[in-house]
C-alpha positions in Angstrom: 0.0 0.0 0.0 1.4 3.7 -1.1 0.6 6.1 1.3 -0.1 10.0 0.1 0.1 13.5 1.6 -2.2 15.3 -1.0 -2.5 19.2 -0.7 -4.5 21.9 -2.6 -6.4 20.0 -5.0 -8.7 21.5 -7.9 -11.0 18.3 -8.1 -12.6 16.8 -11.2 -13.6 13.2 -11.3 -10.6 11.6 -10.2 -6.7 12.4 -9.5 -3.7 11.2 -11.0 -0.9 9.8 -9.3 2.3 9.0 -11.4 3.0 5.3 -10.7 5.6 4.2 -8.3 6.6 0.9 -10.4 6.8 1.7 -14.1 5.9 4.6 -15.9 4.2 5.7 -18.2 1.3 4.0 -16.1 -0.4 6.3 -13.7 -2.3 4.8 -10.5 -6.3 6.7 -10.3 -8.8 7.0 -7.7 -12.3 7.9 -7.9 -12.9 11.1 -5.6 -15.9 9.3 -4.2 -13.9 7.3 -1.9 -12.6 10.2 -0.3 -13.4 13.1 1.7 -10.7 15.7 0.9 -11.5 19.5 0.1 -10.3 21.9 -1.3 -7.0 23.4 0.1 -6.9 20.7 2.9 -4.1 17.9 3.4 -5.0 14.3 4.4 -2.8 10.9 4.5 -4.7 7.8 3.4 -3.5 4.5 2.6 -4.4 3.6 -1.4 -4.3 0.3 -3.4 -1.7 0.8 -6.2 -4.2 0.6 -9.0 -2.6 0.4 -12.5 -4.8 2.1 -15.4 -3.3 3.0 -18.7 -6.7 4.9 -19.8 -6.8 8.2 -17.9 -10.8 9.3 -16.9 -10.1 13.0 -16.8 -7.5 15.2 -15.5 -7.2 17.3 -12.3 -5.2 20.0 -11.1 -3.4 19.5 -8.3 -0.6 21.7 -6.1 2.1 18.8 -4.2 1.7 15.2 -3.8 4.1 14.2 -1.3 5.0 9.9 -1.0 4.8 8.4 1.8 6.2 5.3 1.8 7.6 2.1 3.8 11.5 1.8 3.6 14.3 -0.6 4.2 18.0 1.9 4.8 20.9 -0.1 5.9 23.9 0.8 7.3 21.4 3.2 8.8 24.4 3.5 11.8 26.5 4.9 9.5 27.0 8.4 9.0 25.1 8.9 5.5 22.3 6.7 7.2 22.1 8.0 10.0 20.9 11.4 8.2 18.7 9.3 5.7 16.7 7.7 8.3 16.2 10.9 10.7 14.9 12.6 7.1 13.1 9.9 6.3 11.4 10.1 9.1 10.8 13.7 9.4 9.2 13.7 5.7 7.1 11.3 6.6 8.3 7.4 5.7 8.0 4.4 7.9 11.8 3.3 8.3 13.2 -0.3 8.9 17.1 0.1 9.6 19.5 -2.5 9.3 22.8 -2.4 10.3 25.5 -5.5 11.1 26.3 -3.1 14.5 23.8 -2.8 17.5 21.8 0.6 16.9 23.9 4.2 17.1 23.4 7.0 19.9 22.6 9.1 17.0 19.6 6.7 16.6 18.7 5.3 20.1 15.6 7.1 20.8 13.7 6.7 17.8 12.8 3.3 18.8 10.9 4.9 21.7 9.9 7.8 20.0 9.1 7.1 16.8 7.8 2.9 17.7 5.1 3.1 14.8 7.5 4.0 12.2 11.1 2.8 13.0 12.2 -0.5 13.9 15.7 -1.8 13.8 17.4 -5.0 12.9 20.9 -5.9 13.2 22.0 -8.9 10.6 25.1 -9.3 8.1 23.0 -8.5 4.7 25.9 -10.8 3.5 24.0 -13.4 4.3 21.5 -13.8 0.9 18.6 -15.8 2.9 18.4 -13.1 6.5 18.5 -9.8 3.5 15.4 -11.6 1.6 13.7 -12.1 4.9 14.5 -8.9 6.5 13.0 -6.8 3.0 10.1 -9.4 3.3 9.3 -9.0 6.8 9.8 -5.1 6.4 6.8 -4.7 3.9 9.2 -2.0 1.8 8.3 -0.4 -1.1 12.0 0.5 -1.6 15.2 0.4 -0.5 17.9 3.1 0.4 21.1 0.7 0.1 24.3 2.5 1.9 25.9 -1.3 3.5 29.4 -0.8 2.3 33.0 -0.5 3.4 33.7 2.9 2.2 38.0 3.1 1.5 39.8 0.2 -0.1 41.7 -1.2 3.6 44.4 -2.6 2.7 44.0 -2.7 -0.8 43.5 -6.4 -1.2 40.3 -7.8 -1.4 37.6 -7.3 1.5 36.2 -4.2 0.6 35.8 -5.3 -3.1 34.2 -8.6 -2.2 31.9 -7.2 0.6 30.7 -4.3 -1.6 29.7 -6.1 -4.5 28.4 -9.0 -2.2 26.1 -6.4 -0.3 24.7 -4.7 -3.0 23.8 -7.8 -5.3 22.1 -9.1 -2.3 20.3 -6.2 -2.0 18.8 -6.0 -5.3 18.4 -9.6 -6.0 16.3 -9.7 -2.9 14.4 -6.6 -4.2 13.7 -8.3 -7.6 12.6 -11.7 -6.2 10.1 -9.7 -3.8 8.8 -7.3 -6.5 10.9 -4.3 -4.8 10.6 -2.0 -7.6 12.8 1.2 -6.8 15.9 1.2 -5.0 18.9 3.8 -4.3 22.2 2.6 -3.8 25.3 4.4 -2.8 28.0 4.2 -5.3 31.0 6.9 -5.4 32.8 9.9 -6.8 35.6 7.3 -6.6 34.3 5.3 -9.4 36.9 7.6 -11.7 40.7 7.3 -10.7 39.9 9.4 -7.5 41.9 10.0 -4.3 42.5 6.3 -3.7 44.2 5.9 -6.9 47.8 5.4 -8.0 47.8 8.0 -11.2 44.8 10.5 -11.7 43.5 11.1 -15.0 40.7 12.9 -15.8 39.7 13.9 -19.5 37.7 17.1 -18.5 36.0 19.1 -16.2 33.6 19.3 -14.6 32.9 15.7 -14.3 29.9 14.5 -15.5 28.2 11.0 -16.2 30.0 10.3 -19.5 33.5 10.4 -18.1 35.2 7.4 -18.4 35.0 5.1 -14.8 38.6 4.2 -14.5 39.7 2.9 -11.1 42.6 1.3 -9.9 41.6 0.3 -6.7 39.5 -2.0 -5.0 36.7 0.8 -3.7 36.1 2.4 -6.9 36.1 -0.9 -8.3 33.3 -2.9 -6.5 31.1 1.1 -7.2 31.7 0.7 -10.9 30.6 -3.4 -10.7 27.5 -2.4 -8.2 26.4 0.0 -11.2 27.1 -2.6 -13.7 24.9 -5.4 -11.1 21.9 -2.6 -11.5 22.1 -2.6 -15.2 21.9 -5.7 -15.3 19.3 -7.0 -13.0 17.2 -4.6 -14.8 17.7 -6.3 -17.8 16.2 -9.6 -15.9 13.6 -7.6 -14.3 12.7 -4.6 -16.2 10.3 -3.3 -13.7 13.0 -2.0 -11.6 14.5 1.1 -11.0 17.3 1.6 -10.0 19.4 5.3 -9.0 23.0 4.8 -8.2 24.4 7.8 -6.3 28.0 8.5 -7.3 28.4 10.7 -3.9 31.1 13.0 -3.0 32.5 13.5 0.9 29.9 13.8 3.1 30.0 16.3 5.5 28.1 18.3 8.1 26.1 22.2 7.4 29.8 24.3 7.8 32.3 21.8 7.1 34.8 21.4 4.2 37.4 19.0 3.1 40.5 18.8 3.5 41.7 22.1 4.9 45.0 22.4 5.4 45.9 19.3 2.9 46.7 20.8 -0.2 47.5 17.5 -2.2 44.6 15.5 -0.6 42.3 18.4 -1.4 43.6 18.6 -5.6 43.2 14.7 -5.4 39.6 15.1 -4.2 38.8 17.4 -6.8 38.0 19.8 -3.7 34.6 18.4 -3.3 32.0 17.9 -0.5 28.2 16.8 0.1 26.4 18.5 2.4 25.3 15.4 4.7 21.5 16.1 4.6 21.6 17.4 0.9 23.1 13.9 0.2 20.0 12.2 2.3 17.5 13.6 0.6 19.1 12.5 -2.9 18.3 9.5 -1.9 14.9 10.0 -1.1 14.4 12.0 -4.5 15.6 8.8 -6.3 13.0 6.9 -4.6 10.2 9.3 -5.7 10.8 11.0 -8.6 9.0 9.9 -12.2 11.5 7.4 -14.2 9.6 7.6 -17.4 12.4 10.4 -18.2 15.5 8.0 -17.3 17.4 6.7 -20.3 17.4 3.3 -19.0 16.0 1.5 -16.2 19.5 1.9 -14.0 20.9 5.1 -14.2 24.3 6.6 -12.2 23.9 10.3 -11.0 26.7 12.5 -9.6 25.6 13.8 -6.3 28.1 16.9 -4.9 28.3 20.3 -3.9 28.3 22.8 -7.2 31.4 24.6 -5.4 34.2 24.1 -3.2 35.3 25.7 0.1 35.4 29.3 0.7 38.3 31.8 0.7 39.3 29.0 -2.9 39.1 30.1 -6.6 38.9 27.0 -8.5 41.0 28.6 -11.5 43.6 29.2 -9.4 43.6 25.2 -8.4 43.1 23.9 -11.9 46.1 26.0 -13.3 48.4 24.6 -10.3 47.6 21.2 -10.0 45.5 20.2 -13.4 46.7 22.6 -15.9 46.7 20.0 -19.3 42.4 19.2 -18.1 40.3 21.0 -20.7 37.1 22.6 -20.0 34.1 21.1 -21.6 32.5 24.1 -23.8 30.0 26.1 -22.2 31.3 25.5 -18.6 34.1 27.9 -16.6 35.8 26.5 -13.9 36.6 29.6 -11.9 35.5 31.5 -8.4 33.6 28.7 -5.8 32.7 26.5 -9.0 33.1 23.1 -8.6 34.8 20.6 -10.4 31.7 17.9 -11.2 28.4 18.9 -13.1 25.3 17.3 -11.2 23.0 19.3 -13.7 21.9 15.1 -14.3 20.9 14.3 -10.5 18.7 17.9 -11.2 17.4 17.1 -14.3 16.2 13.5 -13.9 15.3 13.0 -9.9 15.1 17.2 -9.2 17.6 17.2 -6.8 20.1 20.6 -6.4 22.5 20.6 -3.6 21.1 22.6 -0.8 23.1 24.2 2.6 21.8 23.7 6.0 18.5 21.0 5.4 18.0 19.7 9.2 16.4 16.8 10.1 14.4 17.7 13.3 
């Protein structure tokens, strides 16, 4: 069941609801089960009815999703701000996490009983992840479960990555899971773990080459390439992998006062609750506009840190790096071009969005 905030209707006969599973089909209710008036908000649970033949058309101001989700590594410290704005926009929340639940997160279960529950399991395990989604009642999954540097360069963060992830979305196709958000990386070009850099221009965007030489950005690039192809399998999936940057907190920039680990970074953040609610955008937005059914987005900060002019940077440390026409790299601009992640889920990076 899909569960709706609907506000500031202009009814006719019935309302449209883009579909949640695969577009172009809309889900439509008859106004006759329902009670709403004009300019009011209700919730109210819905059956996902399928229709291709629209009745008539409506005008509406915001329909808002509310929806049941699964977010593990919700402990971590990208889930921890996914869960808490989750929550405050509304979703029922089931976090899983291989640790016992964080301080960050303690209260909620007392707090917030009727829509957070927590379950600590190794999603490694293929048969507890299909039971856990099952159990859950999800309508879609924020997957973060990862080791996020490449340890000692050999071979558990690669194998637990792509081990995690498949899990995640196999699970999700057997139980008719339809859209899922996975965290991939910035790292999925030769990035600040790498050897040798090389990048072909800037800003980045979705059509650079994904290079890596090391074990992290590796098991990204092959947990995009597991989306693509379990869409292939099951084409009613959708699935947004978020190529994210650093993640910080509102005020906080990288790398200050490490020049060389700054250039190799591309001097790029994510403001931490910016980055949550990229996820929740993926899980939301219409997909009839997506080139295929798994799509990678970029998801950083437009600029760098203050008292920086990124022309200054580029011509010390990547002078030989065109500039792709119709872009200047210069003041606070950053070096990667999101205009995708705005374009296809209608996410911008935002400053300061606080989970209360």
């Amino acid at each position: 069941m899909l569960h709706f905030s609907i506000n500031n209707f202009n009814w006719s006969n019935t309302y449209i609801i883009p579909s949640l599973s695969e577009s172009p089909d809309v889900l439509a209710l008859s106004h006759e089960h329902l009670t709403v008036g004009h300019h009011s908000i209700r919730r109210l649970f819905v059956p996902p009815l399928t229709i291709h033949t629209i009745l008539s058309s409506v005008t509406f101001a915001t329909i808002t999703y509310f929806m049941k989700l699964v977010i593990t590594s919700c402990n971590g410290s990208v889930g921890v701000r996914v869960v808490l704005l989750a929550l405050k926009r509304g979703h029922t929340v089931t976090g899983a996490d291989h640790t016992s639940l964080s301080p960050e997160l303690s209260n909620l279960e007392k707090d917030q009983q009727d829509r957070f529950t927590f379950h600590q399991i190794d999603l490694k395990e293929y048969d507890r992840t299909l039971e856990l989604l099952q159990n859950s009642g999800c309508e879609a999954v924020v997957h973060l479960a990862a080791i996020r540097n490449p340890l000692d360069y050999k071979v558990q963060t690669h194998n637990s990555n792509v081990v995690l992830s498949w899990n995640i979305l196999r699970a999700c196709a057997e139980l008719g899971i339809t859209r899922i958000a996975q965290a991939s990386s910035v790292n999925v070009i030769t990035g600040i773990f790498s050897v040798q850099q090389t990048h072909r221009y800037f800003p980045i965007d979705e059509n650079h080459p994904t290079e890596p030489d090391e074990p992290y950005g590796l098991s990204k690039v092959i947990c995009e390439l597991q989306a693509a192809t379990i869409t292939r399998r099951y084409p009613t999936l959708r699935i947004a992998s978020l190529r994210l940057h650093w993640s910080l907190p509102y005020g906080q920039y990288p790398s200050e006062g490490k020049e060389d680990a700054a250039a190799r970074d591309l001097w790029g953040y994510l403001d931490q609750d910016s980055g949550a609610e990229a996820f929740l955008f993926a899980l939301t937005c219409d997909t009839s506009r997506w080139p295929s059914k798994a799509e990678a987005f970029y998801i950083a900060s437009p600029t760098i840190g203050p008292d920086k002019d990124s022309r200054e940077l580029k011509a010390k440390f990547w002078p030989d790096v065109p500039v792709k026409e119709g872009f200047e790299i210069s003041g606070r601009k950053g070096f990667f071009d999101c205009s995708k992640a705005e374009r296809l889920l209608g996410w911008v990076h935002k400053d300061n969005i606080v989970p209360e």
